[in-house]
N, C-alpha and C positions, 0 to 999 in steps of 0.2 A: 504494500500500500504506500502511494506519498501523501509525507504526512509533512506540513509545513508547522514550524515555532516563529515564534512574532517575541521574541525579547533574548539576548543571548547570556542576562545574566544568569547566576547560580541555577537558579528554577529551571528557564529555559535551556540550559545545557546540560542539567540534568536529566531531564525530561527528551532530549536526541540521544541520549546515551543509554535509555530503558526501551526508547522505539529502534534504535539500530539493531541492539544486541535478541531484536524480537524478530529482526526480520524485515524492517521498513525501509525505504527508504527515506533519505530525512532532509531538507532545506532547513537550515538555522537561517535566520533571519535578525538582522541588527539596521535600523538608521544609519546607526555609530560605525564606521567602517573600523576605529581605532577598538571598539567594543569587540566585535563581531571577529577581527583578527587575535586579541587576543583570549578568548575562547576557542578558539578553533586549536590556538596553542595549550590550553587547558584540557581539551577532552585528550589532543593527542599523546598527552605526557596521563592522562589520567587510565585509557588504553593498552597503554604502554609497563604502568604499574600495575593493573590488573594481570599484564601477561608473565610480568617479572612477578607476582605472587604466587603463579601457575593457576589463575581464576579461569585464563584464556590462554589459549597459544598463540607466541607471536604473529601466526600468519592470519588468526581470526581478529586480532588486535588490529592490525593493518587493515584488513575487509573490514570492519568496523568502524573504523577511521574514514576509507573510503565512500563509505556508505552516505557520510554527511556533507552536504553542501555549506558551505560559508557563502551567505550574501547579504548586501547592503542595498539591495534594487527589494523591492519590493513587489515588482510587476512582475520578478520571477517566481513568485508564488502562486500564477495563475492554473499550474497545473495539478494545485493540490488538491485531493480525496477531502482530507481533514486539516485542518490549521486550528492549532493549539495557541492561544493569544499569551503570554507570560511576561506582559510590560508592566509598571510602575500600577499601586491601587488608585489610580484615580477613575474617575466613574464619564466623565465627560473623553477624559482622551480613550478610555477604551470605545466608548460609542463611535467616536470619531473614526478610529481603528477600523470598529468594524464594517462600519460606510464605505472604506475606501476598499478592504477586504470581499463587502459582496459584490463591485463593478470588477474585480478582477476573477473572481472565479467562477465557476461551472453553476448551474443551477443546483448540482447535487452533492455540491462540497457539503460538508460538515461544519461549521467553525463552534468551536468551544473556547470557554475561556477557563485560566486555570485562577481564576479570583477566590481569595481565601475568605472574605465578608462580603462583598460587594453584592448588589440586588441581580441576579441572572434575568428579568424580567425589563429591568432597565435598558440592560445592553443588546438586550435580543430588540430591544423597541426602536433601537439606531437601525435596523434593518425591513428589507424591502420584506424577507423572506424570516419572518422571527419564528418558524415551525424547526429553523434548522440549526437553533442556537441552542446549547447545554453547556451547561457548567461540567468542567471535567479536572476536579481538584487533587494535588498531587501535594506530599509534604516532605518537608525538607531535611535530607537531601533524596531526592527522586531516585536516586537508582538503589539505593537499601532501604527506606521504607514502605511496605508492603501497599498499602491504603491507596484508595485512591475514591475519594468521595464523587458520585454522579449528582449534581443536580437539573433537573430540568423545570424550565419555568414554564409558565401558568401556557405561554402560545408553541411548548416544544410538542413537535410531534410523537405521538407514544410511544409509537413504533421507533422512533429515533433510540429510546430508553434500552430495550433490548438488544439494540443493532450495535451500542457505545460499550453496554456492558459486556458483550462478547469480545469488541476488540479488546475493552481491561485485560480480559481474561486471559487473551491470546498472549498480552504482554506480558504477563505471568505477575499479574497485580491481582488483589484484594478488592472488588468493588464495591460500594456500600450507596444506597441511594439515599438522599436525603430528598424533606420541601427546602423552596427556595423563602429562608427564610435568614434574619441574620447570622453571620458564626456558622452556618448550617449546623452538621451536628461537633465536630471535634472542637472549634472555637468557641461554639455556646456551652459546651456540657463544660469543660473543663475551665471557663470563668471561676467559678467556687476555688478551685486549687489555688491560684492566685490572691483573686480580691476575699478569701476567708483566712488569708495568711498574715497577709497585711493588716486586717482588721484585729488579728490577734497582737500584730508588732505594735498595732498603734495603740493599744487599749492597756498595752504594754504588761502581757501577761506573760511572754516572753522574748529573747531576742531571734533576730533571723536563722544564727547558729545553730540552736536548739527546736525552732521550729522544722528546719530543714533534717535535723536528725530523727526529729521525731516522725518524720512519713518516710525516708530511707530506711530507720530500722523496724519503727512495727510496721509500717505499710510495705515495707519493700519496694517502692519508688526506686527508678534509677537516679534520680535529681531532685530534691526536694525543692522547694517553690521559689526562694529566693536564686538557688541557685540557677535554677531552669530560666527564671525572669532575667535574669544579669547574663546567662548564654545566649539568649533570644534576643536583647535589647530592648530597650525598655522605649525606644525609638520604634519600634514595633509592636513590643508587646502593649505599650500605656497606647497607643494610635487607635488598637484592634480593642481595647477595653472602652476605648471612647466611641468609636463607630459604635460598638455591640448594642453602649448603652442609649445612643441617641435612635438608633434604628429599631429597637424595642419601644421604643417612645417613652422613653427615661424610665423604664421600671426600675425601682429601687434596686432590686435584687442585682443588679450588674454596673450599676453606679461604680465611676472610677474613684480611683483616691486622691488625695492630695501628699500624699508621701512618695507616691509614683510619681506620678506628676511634677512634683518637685527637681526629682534627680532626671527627668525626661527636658526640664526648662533649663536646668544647668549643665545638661550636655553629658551626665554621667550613665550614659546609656550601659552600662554593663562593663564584660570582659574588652568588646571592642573599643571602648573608649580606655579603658583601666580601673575605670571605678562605678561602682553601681552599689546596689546593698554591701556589695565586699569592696576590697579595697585590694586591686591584681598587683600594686606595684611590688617589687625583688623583696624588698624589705617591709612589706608591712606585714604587722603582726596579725597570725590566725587566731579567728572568733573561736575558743571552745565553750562548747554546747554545755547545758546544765541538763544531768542525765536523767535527775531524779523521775523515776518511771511514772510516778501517778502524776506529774506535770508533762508528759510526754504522752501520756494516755489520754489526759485531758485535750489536747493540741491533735492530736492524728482522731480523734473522736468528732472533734469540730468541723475538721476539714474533709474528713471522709462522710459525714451525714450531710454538709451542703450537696458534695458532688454527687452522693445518690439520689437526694433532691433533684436537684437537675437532669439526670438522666431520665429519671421518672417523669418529672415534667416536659420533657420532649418527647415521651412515649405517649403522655398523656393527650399530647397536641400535634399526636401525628405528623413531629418531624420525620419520622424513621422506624424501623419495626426494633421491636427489644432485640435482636439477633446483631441488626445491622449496629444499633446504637452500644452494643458491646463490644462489639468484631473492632469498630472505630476506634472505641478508646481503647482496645488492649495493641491493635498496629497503628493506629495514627499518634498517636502521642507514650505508647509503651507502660502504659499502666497496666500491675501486676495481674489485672482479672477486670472481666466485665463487671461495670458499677451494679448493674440490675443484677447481677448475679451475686454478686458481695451483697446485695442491699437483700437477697433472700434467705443468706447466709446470716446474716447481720440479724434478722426477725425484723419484718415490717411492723407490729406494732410497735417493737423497741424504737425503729425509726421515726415513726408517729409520734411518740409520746419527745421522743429527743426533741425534736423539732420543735413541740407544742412549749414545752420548755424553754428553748431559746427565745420563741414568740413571744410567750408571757413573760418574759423576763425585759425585751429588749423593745418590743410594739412592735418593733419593723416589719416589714412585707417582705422584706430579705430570708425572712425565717419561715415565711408561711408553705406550709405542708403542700405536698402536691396532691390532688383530689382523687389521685390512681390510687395512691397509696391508704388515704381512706376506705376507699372502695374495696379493695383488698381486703384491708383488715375487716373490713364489716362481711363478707363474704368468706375470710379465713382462707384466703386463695395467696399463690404466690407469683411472681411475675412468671414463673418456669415450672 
């Protein structure tokens, strides 16, 4: 199949390098000729270490390689099947993108976009032909994580649904569909891990150190929330907390912080800057965690009941089926076990009542139970 990419940073050249090694062949595509040149030098050295680890042999490294086109025209893209968009979240230049995308291609291209928040209904609405726009979400880095979220908005064709999630499949990807709603489902469920960490830093029941020990050692997290935030940047992470929560139409419950926020206005976006919750430079000193267990129980108890919370509540509103919205978090973000499944584990009345707890404790609408989980319990049934 040719499959055209529309952005040649990390995303989009990760994303040429899960469709070559499937079989396709592939246009990377860059404006930026200086961009576009050097990725073309990034996959070939990235190829190239594959084959020195013995992932590939040199000679399927090279056909690999070949397989991908470098260009900075954009009218060479006329002859693709499918075109994967992976440029910058802005919601008017993707439109514009794809305006200029459907005068150059066939009536029965495909074009998807690989937007992580953005509205899929908007961008299919820049077009002549909006039956043939779907969201085709991919997380980073593309070629080792499994997941690959499908959304289709409200004018995609149905049949499109089937025909996309086969190609996932061919690619030897994980497909999960979601609605096109904001976060879809791995940015929305996992809001809680985040903003219920920070709310614990600020209320100051403990520090970053000890909250992050406390969901790597009982939860088994590979990254505890601070740390994960200051990996991801907070140039992104605090951006995608601020969409989530303006595109829900400010529900409490995913309100950003003012502590993120802070270190997002003074630049200290994480590792890539050098400093974010931690502090990366040679010499500064490591935060140790305070271990005492039942302040660690309390801390992974908090944060693990929001995000079954929210997993429930996306069940309950029909983002996704309980299967897909587990499959998502345990490969799109590497969480030890589907939340719905931990939350059956967990005993949904226990969850019920945790929450009702927090509620009465705090009034927020941040705390309010999800109405599956009522259900449940009043029926004595489990999510499984």
């Amino acid at each position: 199949m040719k499959i055209g990419i529309v952005g040649s940073g990390a995303m989009g050249s990760g994303i040429a390098q899960v469709l070559v090694t499937a079989g396709n062949e592939v246009l990377l595509y860059d404006s930026n000729p200086i961009a576009i040149e050097k990725a073309g030098q990034i996959l070939e050295a990235q190829f190239q270490k594959l084959a020195e680890k013995g992932k590939v042999t040199f000679e399927e490294a090279e056909t690999y390689f070949d397989k991908i086109r470098l260009s900075d025209k954009i009218s060479e893209l006329k002859d693709s099947e499918l075109i994967i968009e992976a440029i910058v979240e802005d919601l008017e230049t993707k439109k514009d993108l794809f305006q200029k995308l459907e005068s150059l291609v066939s009536e029965d291209c495909i074009l998807a976009t690989n937007t992580s928040s953005l509205s899929i209904a908007s961008i299919a609405s820049a077009c002549q032909k909006p039956e043939r726009v779907i969201g085709i979400h991919f997380f980073n880095p593309a070629p080792l994580m499994a997941l690959v979220e499908l959304i289709p908005a409200v004018q995609t064709d149905p049949d499109l649904v089937s025909k996309v999630k086969s190609l996932v499949e061919n690619w030897k990807k994980l497909p999960v569909i979601a609605k096109d709603t904001p976060g879809f489902i791995v940015n929305r469920v996992a809001r809680p891990f985040y903003g219920e960490a920070i709310r614990i830093l600020e209320e100051g029941v403990a520090d970053c150190a000890t909250i992050d020990f406390a969901m790597t050692s009982l939860g088994g997290f590979k990254m505890g929330p601070f740390q994960l935030m200051d990996f991801i940047g907070h140039d992104v992470n605090y951006r995608v907390t601020e969409t989530v929560f303006k595109e829900f139409f400010y529900d409490p419950k995913f309100k950003p912080s003012f502590t993120q926020k802070r270190l997002f206005e003074a630049g200290y976006f994480g590792r890539k800057s050098g400093k974010g919750f931690y502090d990366y430079a040679q010499n500064a000193e490591q935060l140790k965690p305070n271990e005492n267990p039942e302040l660690l129980q309390i801390i992974f108890k908090r944060i693990l009941i929001m995000l079954m919370n929210e997993a429930a509540d996306a069940l309950f509103l029909n983002i996704a089926s309980a299967e897909d919205i587990d499959l998502a978090m345990a490969k799109g973000v590497n969480y030890p076990k589907g939340l719905l499944k931990w939350a059956d584990e967990f005993g949904l009345e226990n969850l019920q009542n945790e929450l009702d707890e927090m509620y009465h404790f705090y009034h927020e609408d941040r705390y309010r139970c999800s109405p599956i989980i009522r259900n449940l319990v009043k029926q004595n049934k489990k999510f499984y």
